[in-house]
N, C-alpha and C positions, 0 to 999 in steps of 0.2 A: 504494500500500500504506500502512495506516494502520500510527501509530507499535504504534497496540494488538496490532497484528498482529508488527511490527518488531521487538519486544522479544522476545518469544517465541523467536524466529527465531535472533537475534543469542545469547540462551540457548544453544537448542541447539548453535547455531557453536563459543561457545567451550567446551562441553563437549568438540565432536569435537576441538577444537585442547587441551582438555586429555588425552583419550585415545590423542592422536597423541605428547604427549610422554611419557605411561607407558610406550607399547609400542616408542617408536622409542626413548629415549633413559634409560628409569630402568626399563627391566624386570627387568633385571638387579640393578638396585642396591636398597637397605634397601626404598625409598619404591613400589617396584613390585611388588617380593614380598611385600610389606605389603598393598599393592591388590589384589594378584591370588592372595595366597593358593599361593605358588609357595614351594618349595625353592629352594634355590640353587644344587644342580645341573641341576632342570628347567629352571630360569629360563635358565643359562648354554645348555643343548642347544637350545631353542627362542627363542635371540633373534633371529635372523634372520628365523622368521615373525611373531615378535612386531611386527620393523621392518614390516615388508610389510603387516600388518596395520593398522598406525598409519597407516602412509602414505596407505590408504586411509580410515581417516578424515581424513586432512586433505583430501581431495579434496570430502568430504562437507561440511566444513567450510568450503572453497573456493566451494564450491558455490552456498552458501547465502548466503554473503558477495556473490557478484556476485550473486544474486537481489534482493538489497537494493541495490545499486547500479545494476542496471539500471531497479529500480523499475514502476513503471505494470504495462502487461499484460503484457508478457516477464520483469519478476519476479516477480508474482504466478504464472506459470506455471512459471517456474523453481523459484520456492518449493515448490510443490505437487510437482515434480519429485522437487525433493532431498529433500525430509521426508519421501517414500513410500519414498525409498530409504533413509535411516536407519530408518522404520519398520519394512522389509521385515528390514533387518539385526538392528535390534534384535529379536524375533519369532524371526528364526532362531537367534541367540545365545541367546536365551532358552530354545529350543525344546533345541539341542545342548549348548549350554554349563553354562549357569546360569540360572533362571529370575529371577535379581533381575535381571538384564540389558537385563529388558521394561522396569523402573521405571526404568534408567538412561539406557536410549538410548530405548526407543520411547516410553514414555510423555509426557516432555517433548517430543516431535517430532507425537506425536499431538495434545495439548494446542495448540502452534504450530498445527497443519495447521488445527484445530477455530476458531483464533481467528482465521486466516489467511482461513478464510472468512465470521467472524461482521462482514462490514465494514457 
């Protein structure tokens, strides 16, 4: 995997490991309901999907990290893996949630996927 491609990659990662500390650990607090646009009684009733939700991006984020360490063909394959799966997520968040959600999550993961393959 070229570094052109790597960067991209390494992008989206630590977006998901920045979206895993909004929803696991600050959804509640100023800097999360600032992000999300929440009350601070909704904030406090839905913090526990908020956690469960984080967590799963950091798997997403996980993910993408050993794609890059595994490197060669089993990353390149791994990459293409995870960035359909942040795609597919971003597109659905977009679709149910919010539509800026495409520019947050999928778009930087589509852009990766695109450069991921321009080797």
């Amino acid at each position: 995997m070229h570094l052109f491609a790597q960067v991209p990659i390494v992008f989206v990662a630590l977006l998901h490991l920045y979206f895993l500390a909004l929803e696991m650990f600050f959804w509640d607090k100023p800097l999360g309901r600032k992000v999300f646009n929440l009350t601070s009684e909704f904030a406090t009733a839905s913090k526990t999907l908020a956690a469960n939700q984080g967590l799963y991006n950091g798997f997403l984020a996980a993910g993408l990290i050993w794609s890059l360490v595994l490197g060669g063909h089993e990353g390149f394959h791994a990459a293409i893996f995870f960035l359909t799966c942040v795609i597919v997520a971003g597109i659905y968040g977009a679709w149910t949630v919010n539509k800026r959600i495409f520019f947050f999550q999928a778009m930087p993961a589509i852009v990766a996927l695109i450069m991921l393959h321009a080797r």
